[in-house]
ZAGUTOR-56294 format. One record per residue: residue in one letter; z, x, y of N, C-alpha, C in turn. Coordinates in steps of 0.2 Angstrom, whole numbers, plus 5000, padded with zeros to 4 digits. Last residue first. Example, Ala and Ser with C-alpha at 12.3 -4.5 7.8 and 13.67 -1.06 7.14 Angstrom:
2
S503550644989503650684995503950645000A503950664972503950624978503950664984
END
This chain:
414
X541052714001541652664001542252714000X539952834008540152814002540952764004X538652774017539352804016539552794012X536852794022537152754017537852804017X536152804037536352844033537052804028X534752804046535152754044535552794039X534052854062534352864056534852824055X533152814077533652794074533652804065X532452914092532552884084533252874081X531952894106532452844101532252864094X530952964119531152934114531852924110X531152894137531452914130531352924122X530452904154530452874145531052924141X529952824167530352894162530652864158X529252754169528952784168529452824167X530352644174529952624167529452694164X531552674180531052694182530752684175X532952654177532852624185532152634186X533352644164533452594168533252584174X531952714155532652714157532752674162X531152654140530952674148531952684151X530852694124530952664129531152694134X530152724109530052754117530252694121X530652754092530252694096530352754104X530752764073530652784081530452734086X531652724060531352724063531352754070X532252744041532452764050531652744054X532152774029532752744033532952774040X530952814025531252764023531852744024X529652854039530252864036530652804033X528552894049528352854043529152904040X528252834065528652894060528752854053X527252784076527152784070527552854068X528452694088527852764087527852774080X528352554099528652574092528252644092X528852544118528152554109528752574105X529752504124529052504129528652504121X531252414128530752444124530052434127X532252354140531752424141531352444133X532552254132532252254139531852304141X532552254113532952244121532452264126X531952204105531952134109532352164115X531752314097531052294099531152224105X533052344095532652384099532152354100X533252234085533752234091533252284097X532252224075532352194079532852194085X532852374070532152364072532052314075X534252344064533952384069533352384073X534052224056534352234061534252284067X533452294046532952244049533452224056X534252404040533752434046533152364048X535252304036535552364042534552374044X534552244025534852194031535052234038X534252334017533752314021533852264025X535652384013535252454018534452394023X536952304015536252304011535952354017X538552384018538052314020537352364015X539352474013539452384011538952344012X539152554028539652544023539752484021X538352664037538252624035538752604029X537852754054538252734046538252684041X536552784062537052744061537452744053X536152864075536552904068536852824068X535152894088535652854086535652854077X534453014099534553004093535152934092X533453064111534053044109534053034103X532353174122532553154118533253134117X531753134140532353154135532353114129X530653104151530453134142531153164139X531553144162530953104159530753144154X533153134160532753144163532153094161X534553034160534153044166533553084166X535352964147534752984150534552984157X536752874148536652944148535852994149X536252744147536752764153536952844154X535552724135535052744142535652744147X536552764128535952814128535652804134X537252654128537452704129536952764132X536252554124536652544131536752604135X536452594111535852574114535952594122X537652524105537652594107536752624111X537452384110537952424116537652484112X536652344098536552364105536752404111X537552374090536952414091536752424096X538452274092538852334093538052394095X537552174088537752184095537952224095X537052184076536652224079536852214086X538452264064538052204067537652234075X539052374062539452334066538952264065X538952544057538452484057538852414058X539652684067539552624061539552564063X538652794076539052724074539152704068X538352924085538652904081538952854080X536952974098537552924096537852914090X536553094105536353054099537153034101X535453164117535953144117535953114110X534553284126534553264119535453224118X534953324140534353314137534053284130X535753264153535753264148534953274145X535753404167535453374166535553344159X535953554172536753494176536453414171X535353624166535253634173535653564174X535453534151535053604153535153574162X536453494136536353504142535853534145X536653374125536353434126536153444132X537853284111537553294118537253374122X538453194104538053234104537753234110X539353054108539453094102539053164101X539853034124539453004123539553064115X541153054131541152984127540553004122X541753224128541453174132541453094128X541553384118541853324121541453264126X540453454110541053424108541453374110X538953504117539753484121540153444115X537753594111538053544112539053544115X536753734121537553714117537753644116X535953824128535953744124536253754120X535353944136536353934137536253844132X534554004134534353954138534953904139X534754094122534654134130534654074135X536053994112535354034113535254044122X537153964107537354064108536554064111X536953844095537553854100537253964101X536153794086535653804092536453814097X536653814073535753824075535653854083X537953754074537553834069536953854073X537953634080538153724081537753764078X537553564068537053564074537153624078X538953554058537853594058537453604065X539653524067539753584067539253614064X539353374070539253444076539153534073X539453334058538753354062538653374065X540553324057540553374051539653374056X541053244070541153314069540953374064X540553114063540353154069540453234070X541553104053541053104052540453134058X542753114063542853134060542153164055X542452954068542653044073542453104067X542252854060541552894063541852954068X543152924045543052854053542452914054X543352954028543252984035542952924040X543452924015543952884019543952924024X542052964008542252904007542752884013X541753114008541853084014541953014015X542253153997542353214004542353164007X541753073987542153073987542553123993X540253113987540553063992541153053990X539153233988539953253987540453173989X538053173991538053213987538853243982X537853114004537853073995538053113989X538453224010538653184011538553104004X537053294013537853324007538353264009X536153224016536153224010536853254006X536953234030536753144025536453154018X536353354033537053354033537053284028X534953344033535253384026535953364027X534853274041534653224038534853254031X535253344054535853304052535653244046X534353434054534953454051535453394051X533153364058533253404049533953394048X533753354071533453284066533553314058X533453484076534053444077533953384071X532153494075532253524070533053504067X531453384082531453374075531853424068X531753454094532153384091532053384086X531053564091531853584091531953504089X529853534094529953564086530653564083X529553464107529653424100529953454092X530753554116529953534114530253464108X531453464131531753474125530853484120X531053484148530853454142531253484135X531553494167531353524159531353494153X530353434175531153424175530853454167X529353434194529353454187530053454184X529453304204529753384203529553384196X528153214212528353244207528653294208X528553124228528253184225528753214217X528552944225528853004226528453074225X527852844222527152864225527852924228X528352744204528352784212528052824215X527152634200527252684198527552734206X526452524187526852534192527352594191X524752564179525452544179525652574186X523352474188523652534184524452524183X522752324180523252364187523452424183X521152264170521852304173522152334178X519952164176520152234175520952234175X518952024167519652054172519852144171X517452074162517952054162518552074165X516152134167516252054169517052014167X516152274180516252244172516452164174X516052354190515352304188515752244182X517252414200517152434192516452354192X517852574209517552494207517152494202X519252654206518352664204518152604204X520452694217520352644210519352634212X521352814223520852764224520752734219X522652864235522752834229521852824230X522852944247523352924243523452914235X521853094253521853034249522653024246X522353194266522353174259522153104257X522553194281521953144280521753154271X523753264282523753194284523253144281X524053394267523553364277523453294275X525753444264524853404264524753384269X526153624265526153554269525753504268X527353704258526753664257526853604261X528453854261528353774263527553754263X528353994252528253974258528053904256X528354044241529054064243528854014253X527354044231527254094237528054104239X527953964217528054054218527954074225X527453864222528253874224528253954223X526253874218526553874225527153884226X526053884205525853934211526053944217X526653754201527053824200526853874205X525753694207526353684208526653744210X524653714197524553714204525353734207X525053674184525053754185524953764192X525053544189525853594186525653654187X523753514190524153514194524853534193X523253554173523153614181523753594185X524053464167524253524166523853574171X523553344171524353344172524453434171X522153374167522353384175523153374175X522153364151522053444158522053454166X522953264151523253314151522953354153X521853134155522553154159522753224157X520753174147520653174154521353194157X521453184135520953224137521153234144X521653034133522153094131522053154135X520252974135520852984139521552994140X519853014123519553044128520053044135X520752974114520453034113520253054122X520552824115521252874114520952924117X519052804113519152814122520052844122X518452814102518252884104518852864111X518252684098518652734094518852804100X517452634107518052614108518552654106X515952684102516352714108516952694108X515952614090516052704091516452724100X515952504093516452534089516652594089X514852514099515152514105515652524100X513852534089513852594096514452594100X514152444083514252484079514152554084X513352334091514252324089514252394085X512152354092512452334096513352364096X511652294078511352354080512052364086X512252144079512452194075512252264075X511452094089512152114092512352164087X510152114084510252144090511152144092X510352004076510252064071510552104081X510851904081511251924081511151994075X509451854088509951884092510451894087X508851814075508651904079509151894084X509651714071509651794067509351834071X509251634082510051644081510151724074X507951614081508251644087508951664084X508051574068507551624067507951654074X508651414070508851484065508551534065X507951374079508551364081508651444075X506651344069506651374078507351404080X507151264062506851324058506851374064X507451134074507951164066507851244064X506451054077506551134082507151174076X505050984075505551004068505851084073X504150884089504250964084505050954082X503250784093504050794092504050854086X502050714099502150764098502750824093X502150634109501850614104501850654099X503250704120503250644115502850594110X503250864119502850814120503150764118X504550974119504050944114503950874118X505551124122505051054126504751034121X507151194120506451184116506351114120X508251314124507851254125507151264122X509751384119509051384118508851334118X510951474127510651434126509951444126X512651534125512151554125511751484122X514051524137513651514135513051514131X514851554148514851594142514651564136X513651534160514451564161514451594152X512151554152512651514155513151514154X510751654149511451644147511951574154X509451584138509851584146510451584145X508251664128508951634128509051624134X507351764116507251734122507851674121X507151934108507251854109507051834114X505952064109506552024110506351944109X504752164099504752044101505452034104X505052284097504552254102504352184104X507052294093506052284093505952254097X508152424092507752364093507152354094X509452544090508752524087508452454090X509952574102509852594101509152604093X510152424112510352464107509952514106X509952344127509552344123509852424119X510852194136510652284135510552284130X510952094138510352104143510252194141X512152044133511452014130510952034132X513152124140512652144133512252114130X513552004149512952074150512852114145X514551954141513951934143513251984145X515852004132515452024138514651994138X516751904122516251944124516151954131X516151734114516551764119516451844117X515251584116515051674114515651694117X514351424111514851464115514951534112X512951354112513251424106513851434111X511751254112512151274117512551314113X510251184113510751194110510851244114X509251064121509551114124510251134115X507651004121508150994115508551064119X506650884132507150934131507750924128X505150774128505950774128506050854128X504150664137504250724132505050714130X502550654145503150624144503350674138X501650774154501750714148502350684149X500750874166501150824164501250784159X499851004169499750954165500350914162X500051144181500251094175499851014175X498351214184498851174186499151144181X497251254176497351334180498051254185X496551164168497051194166497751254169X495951044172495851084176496751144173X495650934160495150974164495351034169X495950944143496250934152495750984152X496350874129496050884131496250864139X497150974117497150904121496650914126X497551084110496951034106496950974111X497651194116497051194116496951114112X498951184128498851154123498351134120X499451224142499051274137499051224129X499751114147498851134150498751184145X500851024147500451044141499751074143X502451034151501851084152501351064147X503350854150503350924146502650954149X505050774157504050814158504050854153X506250714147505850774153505150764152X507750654140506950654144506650684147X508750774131508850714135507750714138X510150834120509550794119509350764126X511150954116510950904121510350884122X512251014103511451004106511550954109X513451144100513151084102512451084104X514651254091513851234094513651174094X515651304086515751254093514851274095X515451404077515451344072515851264078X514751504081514251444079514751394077X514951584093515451554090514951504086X514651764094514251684093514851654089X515251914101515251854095515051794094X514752054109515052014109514851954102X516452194112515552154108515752064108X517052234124517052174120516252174116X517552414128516952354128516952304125X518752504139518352484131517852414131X519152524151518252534147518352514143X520452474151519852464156519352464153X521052474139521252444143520452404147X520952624139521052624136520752534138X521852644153521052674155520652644148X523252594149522752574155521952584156X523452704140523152634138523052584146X523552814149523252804144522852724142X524852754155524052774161523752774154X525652744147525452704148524652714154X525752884141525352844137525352794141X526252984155525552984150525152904146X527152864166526952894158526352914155X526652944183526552894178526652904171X526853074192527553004192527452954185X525653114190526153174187526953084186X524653014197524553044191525153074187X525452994210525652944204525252964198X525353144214525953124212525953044207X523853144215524453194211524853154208X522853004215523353044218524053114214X521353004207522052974206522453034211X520153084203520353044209520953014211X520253104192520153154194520453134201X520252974183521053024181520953064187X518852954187519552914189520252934187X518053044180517953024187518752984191X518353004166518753074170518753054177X517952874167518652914163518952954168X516652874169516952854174517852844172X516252954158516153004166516452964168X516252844150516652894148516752934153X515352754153515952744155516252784154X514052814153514252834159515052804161X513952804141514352874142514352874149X513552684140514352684137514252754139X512352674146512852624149513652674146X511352744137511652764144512352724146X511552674129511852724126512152744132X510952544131511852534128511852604130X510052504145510052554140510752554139X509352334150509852424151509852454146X508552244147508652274152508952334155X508252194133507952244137508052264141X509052094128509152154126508552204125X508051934131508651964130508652034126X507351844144507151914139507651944138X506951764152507551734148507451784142X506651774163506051764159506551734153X507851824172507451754174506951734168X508051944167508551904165508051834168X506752024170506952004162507351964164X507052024184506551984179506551974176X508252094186508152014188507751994186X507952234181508552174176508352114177X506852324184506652254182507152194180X506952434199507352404193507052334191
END
């Protein structure tokens, strides 16, 4: 390998090869979801092991700061034995003058080792530069009888390195684009063998014993010049598989109470002097309709504190709240509520808020900051809706069982 030479000659974007580099970080994706111990793979939120690897490999291009650029002027020998017009007798040894060293200096933020990889278009004159920590430097020697105009020198280096960064930046765009995707990929076709693995097993009906000399855990040492990420924090318990509400039903639960809020603008004299009991029950009674009598026994309960609620194997699955809009401490307490009822991983909830009197965009600016500042919010999720929003929060004792949360905002008649 030549890297140590190019980088000592001070020959920049010939060392490596970008293309090979970025797809061997894509093998080091799966290479590291594959490695990963069962259980903290299946224990971890998808999206946050996600954006952990997300995180990891993605690549900083890098950016010349010209407008923190400095030059340091100072007195040096200068080489002149290849300088045909002087005259030196033994040219095959330096020839010493008096002189000057003109150093400018570019700070760069970035990964550095991209100054030494070479894109997929570039030419046969690379630059020439010394990278220092994170700085890029161009020294120019001139004689002291001799003093060279380095200005035009200065601007010619600084376009070809930054033709080469712009070659550069448009591969690594593509890769960063591509890493959602890939590390989506990675984690769910092994979340989904080692469940199918599982299930094989429990089917024999005979006790699984792991061998002692298993791997726990291993993390891919990594070259890269900037800090790497910890994977997220994560119980090293053995994963149970716990049942899931799909997304088709919650969305379908969600219709019926957004057609229920339309009969309700529709007829507002029905429901103008109804409390939130009352209002909650006209929504059980749609919700019934759909989903009470099915083979996998999913029946809302009409009773209990909590306002909706859906059971499976002793477990809350889909729980929603019913409030009238109080200000965003009452909010919060119904917030409270949710996660004091959520125990699986991956339960859907709902929070139904009413609304009477107040401005609809003081109610959903209240909403949105009260969830994004309480303690367990983990992401906002892109649902494009005019009076409501979603978000994923963590349940109290385990940041990797999550919940979604949407909240519905629904105007009442006075």
């Amino acid at each position: 390998m030549f890297g140590s030479i190019d980088k000592s000659k001070g020959l920049l974007f010939v060392t490596h090869d970008l293309d090979h580099s970025l797809r061997s970080t894509i093998q080091k994706i799966h290479q590291e979801v594959e490695m990963l111990d069962e259980n903290r793979l299946l224990n971890t939120a998808p999206d946050d092991l996600k954006r952990y690897l997300i995180e990891k490999y993605s690549v900083t291009p890098i950016t010349l700061l010209r407008d923190q650029w400095y030059a340091d002027y100072l007195d040096a020998p200068v080489d002149v034995r290849h300088d045909r017009m002087r005259w030196i007798d033994d040219r095959s040894r330096p020839a010493m003058v008096a002189g000057e060293r003109v150093e400018v200096r570019i700070p760069f933020k970035g990964e550095s080792e991209l100054f030494y990889t070479k894109a997929n278009t570039f030419t046969m004159n690379p630059p020439r530069a010394v990278i220092e920590r994170n700085e890029l430097v161009l020294r120019y020697d001139s004689p002291a009888d001799q003093p060279q105009d380095i200005r035009p020198l200065v601007d010619q280096a600084l376009a070809d390195i930054e033709q080469h960064l712009g070659w550069q930046r448009g591969m690594i765009d593509a890769h960063n684009s591509s890493l959602p995707g890939v590390a989506e990929q990675a984690i769910q076709q092994r979340r989904e063998r080692l469940l199918a693995q599982s299930r094989r097993a429990a089917a024999l009906g005979i006790p699984i014993r792991r061998r002692d000399d298993a791997p726990k855990t291993y993390a891919v040492p990594t070259v890269r010049k900037k800090a790497a990420p910890s994977l997220p924090p994560v119980s090293s318990a053995r994963f149970v598989p716990e049942p899931a509400w799909a997304m088709e039903q919650y969305e379908q639960a969600l219709k019926i109470v957004q057609d229920m809020a339309l009969v309700m603008e529709r007829s507002p004299n029905a429901f103008k002097t109804m409390d939130e009991e009352a209002l909650r029950q006209h929504f059980l009674v749609q919700l019934n309709g759909q989903f009470e009598g099915k083979a996998t026994g999913e029946t809302f309960n009409m009773a209990g504190k909590t306002d909706i609620l859906l059971r499976e194997r002793g477990r809350n699955v889909f729980i929603a709240e019913c409030k009238f809009w109080k200000g965003p401490k009452a909010f919060g307490e119904a917030i409270e509520q949710l996660l004091g009822y959520a125990t699986w991983r991956d339960s859907k909830t709902a929070i139904l808020v009413f609304n009477r009197g107040t401005e609809t965009s003081t109610v959903l600016a209240g909403i949105d900051a009260t969830v994004k500042a309480h303690a367990n919010f983990k992401r906002a999720v892109n649902w494009p809706h005019e009076s409501g929003f979603r978000y994923v929060l963590h349940v109290n004792s385990d940041k990797n069982r999550e919940l979604i949360v949407t909240v519905l905002a629904f105007h009442v008649p006075q």
